[in-house]
C-alpha positions as MATLAB code, in Angstrom:
seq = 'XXXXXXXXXXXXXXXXXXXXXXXXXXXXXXXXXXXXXXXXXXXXXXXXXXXXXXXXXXXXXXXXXXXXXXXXXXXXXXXXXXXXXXXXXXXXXXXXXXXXXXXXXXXXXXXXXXXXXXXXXXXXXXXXXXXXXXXXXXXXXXXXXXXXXXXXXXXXXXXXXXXXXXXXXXXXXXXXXXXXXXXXXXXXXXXXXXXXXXXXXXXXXXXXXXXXXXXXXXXXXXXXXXXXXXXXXXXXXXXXXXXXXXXXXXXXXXXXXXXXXXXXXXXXXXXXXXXXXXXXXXXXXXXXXXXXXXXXXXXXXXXXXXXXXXXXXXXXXXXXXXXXXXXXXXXXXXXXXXXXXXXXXXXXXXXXXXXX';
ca = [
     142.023  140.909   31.511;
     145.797  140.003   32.051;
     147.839  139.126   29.635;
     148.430  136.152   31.221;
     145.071  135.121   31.430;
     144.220  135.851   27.990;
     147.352  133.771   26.289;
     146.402  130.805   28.601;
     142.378  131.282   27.101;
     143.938  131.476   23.707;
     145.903  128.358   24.317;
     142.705  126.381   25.407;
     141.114  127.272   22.509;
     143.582  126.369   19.844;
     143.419  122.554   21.743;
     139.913  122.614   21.635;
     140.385  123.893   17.357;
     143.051  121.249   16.879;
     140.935  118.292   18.849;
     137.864  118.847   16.972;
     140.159  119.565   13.506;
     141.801  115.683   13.930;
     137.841  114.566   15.224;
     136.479  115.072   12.192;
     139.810  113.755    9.624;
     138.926  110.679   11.705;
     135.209  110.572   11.000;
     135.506  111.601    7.790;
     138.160  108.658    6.991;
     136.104  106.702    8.835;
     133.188  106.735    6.845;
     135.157  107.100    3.422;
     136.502  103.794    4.521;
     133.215  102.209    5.247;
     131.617  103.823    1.729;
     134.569  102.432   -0.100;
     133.977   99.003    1.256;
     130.716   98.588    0.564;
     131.311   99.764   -3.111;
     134.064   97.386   -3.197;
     131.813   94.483   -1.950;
     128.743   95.713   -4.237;
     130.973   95.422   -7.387;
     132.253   92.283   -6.540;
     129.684   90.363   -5.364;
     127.936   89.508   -8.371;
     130.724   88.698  -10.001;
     131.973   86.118   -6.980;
     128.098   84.708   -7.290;
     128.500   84.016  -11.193;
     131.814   82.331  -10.474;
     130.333   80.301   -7.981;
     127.516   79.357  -10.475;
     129.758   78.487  -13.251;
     131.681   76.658  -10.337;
     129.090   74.753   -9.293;
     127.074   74.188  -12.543;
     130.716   72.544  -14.030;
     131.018   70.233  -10.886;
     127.564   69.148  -11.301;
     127.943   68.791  -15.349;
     131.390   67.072  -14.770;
     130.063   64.574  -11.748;
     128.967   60.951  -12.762;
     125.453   60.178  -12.458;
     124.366   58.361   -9.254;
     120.821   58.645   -8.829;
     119.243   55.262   -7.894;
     116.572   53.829   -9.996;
     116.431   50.478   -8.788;
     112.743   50.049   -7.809;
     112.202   47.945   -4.486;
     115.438   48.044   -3.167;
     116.211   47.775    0.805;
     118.704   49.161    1.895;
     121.348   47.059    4.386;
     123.822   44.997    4.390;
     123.076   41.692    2.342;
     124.813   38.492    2.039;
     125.206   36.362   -1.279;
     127.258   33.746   -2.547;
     127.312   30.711   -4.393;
     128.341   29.137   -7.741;
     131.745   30.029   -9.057;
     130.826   30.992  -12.880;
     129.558   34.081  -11.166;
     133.088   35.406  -10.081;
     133.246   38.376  -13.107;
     130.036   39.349  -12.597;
     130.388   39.708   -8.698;
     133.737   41.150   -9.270;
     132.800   44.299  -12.572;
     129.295   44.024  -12.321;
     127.675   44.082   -8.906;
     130.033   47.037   -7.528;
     128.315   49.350  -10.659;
     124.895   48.104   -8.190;
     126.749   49.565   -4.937;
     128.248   52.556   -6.553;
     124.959   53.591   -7.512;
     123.565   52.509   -4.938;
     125.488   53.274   -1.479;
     122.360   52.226    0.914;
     122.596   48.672   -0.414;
     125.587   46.527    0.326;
     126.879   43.585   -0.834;
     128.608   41.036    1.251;
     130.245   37.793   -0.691;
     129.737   34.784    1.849;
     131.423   31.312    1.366;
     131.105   28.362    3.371;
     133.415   27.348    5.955;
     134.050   23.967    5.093;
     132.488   23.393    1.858;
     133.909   24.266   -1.328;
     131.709   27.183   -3.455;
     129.394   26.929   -6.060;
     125.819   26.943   -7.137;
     125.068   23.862   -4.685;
     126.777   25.180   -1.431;
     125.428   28.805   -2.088;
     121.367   27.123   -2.293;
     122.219   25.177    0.613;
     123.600   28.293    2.473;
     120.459   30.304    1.537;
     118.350   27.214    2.669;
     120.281   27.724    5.811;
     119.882   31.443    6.194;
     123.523   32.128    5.641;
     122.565   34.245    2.490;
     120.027   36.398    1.997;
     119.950   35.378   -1.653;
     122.064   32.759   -3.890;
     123.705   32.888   -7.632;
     123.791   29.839   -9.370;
     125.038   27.939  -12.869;
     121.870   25.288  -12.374;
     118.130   25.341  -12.062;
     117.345   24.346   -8.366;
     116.794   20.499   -7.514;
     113.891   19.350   -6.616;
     114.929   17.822   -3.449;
     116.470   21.513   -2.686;
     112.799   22.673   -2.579;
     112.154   20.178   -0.314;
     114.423   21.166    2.412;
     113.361   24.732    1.777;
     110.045   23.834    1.940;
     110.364   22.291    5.752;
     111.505   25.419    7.013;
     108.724   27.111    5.963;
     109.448   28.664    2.309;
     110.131   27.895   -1.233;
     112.532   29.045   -3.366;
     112.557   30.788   -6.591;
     114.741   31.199   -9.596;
     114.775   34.138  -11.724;
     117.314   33.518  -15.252;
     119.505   36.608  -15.713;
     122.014   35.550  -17.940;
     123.412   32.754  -20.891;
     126.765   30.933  -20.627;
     127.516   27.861  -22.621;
     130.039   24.944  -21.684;
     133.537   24.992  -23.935;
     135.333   22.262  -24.315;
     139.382   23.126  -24.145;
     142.370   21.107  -25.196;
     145.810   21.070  -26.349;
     146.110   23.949  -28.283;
     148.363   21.624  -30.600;
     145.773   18.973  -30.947;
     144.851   18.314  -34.385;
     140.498   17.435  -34.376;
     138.092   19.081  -36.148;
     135.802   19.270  -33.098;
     133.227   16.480  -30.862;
     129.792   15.847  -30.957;
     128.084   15.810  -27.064;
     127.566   11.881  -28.134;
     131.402   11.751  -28.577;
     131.847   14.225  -24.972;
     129.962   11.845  -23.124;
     131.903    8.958  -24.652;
     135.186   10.186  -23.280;
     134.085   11.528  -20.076;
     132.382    8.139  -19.367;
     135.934    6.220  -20.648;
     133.814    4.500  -23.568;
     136.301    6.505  -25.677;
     139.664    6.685  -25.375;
     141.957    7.674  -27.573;
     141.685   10.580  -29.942;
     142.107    8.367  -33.149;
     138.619    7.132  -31.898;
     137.360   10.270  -33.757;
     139.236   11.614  -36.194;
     142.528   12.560  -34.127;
     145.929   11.391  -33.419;
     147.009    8.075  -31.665;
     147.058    9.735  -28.755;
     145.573    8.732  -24.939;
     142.490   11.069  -23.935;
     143.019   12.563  -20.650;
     139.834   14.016  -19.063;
     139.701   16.246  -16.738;
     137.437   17.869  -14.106;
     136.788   19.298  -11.215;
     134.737   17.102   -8.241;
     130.910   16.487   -8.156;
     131.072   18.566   -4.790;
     133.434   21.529   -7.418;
     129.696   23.343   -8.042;
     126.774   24.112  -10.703;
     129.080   23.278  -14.054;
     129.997   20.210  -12.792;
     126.419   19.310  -11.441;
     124.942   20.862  -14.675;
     127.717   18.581  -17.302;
     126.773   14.828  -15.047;
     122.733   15.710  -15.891;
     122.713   17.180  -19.385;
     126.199   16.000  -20.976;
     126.370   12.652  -19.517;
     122.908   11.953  -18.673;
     123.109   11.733  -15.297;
     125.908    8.629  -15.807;
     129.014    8.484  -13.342;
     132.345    9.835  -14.627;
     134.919    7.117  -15.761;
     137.878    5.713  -14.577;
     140.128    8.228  -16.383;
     138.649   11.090  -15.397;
     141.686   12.830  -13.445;
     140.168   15.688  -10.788;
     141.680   18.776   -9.976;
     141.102   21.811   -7.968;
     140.286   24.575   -9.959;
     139.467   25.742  -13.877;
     142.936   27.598  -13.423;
     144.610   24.218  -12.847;
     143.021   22.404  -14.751;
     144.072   24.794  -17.999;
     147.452   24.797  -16.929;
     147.104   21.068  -16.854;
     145.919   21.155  -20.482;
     148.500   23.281  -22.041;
     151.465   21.057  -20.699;
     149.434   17.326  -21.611;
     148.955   17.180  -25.560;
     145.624   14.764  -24.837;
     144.309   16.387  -22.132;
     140.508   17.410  -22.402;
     138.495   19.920  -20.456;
     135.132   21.623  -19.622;
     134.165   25.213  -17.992;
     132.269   28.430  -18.714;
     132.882   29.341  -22.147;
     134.160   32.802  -20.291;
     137.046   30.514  -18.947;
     138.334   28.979  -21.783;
     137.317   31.147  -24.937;
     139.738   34.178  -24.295;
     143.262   32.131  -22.973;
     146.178   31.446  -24.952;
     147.737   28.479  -23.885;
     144.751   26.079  -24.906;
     142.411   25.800  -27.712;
     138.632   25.936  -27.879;
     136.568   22.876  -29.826;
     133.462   23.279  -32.134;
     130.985   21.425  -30.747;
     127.822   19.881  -32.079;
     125.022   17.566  -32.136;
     125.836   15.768  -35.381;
     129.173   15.343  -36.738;
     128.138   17.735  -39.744;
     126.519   20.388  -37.448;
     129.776   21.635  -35.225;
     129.459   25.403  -33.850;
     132.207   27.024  -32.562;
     131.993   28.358  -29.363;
     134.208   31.291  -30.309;
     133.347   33.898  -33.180;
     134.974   33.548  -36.872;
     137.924   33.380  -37.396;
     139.657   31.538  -35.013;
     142.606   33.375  -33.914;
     145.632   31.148  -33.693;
     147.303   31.232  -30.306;
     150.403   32.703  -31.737;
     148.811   35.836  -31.999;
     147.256   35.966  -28.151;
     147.435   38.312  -26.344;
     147.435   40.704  -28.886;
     143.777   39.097  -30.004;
     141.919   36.827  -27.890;
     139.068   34.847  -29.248;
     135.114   36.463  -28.332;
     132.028   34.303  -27.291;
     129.863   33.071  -30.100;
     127.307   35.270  -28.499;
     124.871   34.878  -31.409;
     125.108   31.054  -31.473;
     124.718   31.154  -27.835;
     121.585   33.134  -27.682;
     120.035   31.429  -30.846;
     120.692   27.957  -28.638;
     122.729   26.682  -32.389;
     125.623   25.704  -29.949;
     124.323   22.794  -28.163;
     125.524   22.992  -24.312;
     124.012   26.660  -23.153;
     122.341   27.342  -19.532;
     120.989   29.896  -17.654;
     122.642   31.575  -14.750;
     119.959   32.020  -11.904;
     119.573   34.390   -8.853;
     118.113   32.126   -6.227;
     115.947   33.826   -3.589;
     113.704   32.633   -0.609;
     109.983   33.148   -1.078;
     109.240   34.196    2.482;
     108.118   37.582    2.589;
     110.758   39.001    3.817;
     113.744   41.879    3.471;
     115.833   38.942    2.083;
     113.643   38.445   -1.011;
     113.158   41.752   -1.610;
     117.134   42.216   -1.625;
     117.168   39.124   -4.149;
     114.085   40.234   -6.553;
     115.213   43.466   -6.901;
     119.032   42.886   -7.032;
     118.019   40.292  -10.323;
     114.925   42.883  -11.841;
     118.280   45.243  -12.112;
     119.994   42.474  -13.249;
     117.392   42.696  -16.257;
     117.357   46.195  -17.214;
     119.230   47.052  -20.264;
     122.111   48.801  -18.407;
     122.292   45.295  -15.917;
     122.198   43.430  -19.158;
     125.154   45.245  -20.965;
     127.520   44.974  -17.979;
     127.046   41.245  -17.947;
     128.043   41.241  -21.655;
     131.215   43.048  -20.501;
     131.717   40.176  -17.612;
     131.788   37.432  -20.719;
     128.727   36.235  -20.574;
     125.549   36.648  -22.873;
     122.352   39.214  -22.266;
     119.212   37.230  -21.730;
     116.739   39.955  -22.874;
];
């Protein structure tokens, strides 16, 4: 062999040494690579799935309870509507309903040219504008009529207890009225507040229209007996009106939803009674003065009310269509929630008094 020959076969075979030298560094890293990845991902996996637990288990510890229990219940889209003593409830108590909920909607529906209120919102559902109504008043019987010639009755199902207040001049000096007396004044058989036991001072009633809803319907039968207001009677638009009315007329007189008028601070709630020597405040003892409102705001007699001591209480009603359809299902089982002790408890945050 030549010596040229042999240094070229020794040359081929230190390439061949030094390819398969760096061909197995690179498997060898290759694998140590993989090995130490899976180790790496076999240590830390468990402890990425126990974080995610304790993740998840805090979200679901920490996350308000939604679960619907509301038996009955369709879901859509469902109109409602009606008397104007309703407004707290519709606005803190029925979106609690929705939250809960989400596959049942509520939809407040007023009339276009009627003012609302317990009568508009029965006529509506008599109409099939609503799927179900809220009212201050038992239904008329003529109401049931008209329902009844389209081919249903309705129902009523109580849910609630307001009383009537009777607000004045927070610087009027009476001890309180009898309803005799109320009717008296709203009827202009009484006039002046010396008439019993006040000031010489001219009694200014006021109120709003027969057409204004379910407390004024609700005062005209069991207040006044069904007897037309009297010439004095001055009307206005709305309870908030009418209060700011009251603060600025020293004999002004009104009526509303003991809600209304118990907690403000620019008028003053009467005791009310069916004998002169039987007055119940509609408010609970002690009065608090209105120099120290807002600080402290008078709260509802709520044991009075529900005992029936204080003489002018009603019902609140949801008013649904017997007809068999998704409509009064919607209504029965929007007021059966209305019932249940957690239903009950938010209506005693809106103001108003637990029936049950």
């Amino acid at each position: 062999m030549s010596a040229k020959k042999e240094t070229l076969n020794l040359f081929l075979a230190m390439l061949i040494s030094i390819g398969l030298i760096f061909a197995g560094l690179w498997f060898l890293m290759e694998r140590w690579a993989q090995l130490t990845k899976n180790q790496v991902s076999t240590s830390s996996s468990p402890n990425s799935s126990e974080s995610g637990n304790q993740t998840n288990s805090w979200m679901i510890q920490n996350q308000p309870v939604t679960k619907c229990n509301v038996a009955n219940l369709p879901g859509g889209t469902f109109n409602y509507g009606g008397s104007t003593t309703w407004a707290p409830i519709r606005g803190q108590v029925d979106p609690v309903l929705e939250r809960t909920c989400p596959q049942f909607t509520l939809r407040y529906t007023q009339s276009l040219n009627k003012p609302p209120g317990s009568g508009t919102g029965i006529e509506m559902l008599i109409d099939n504008q609503l799927a179900f109504s809220q009212s201050s008043r038992s239904i008329k019987g003529e109401e049931n009529q008209k329902a009844q010639q389209k081919g249903f009755s309705l129902k009523e199902i109580p849910v609630a207890i307001d009383g009537i207040a009777i607000a004045v001049n927070r610087n009027l000096n009476i001890p309180g009225l009898t309803v005799a007396q109320l009717k008296d004044i709203y009827t202009a058989k009484i006039t002046n507040w010396q008439e019993v036991g006040g000031p010489n001072l001219t009694i200014t009633p006021l109120s709003r229209s027969k057409e204004a809803g379910g407390t004024v319907e609700f005062f005209i039968d069991n207040v006044l007996n069904k007897e037309n207001f009297g010439i004095n009677v001055s009307y206005i638009g709305t309870t908030t009106e009418a209060l700011r009315k009251l603060a600025l007329n020293p004999g002004g007189i009104y009526y509303a939803s003991a809600p209304e008028v118990v907690p403000q601070c620019t008028v003053k709630p009467l005791p009310l009674g069916r004998t002169s020597g039987q007055l119940v405040t509609p408010y609970r003892e002690p009065y608090i003065p209105t120099s120290e409102c807002p600080m402290k705001r008078n709260q509802l007699n709520d044991q009075d009310f529900q005992s029936g001591e204080y003489p002018i209480t009603r019902n609140l009603f949801v008013i649904l269509k017997q007809n068999g359809q998704t409509d009064e299902q919607a209504g029965e089982a929007y007021a059966n929630w209305l019932l249940t002790s957690q239903g009950q408890e938010l209506i005693e945050k809106a103001g108003f008094i637990r029936i049950k």
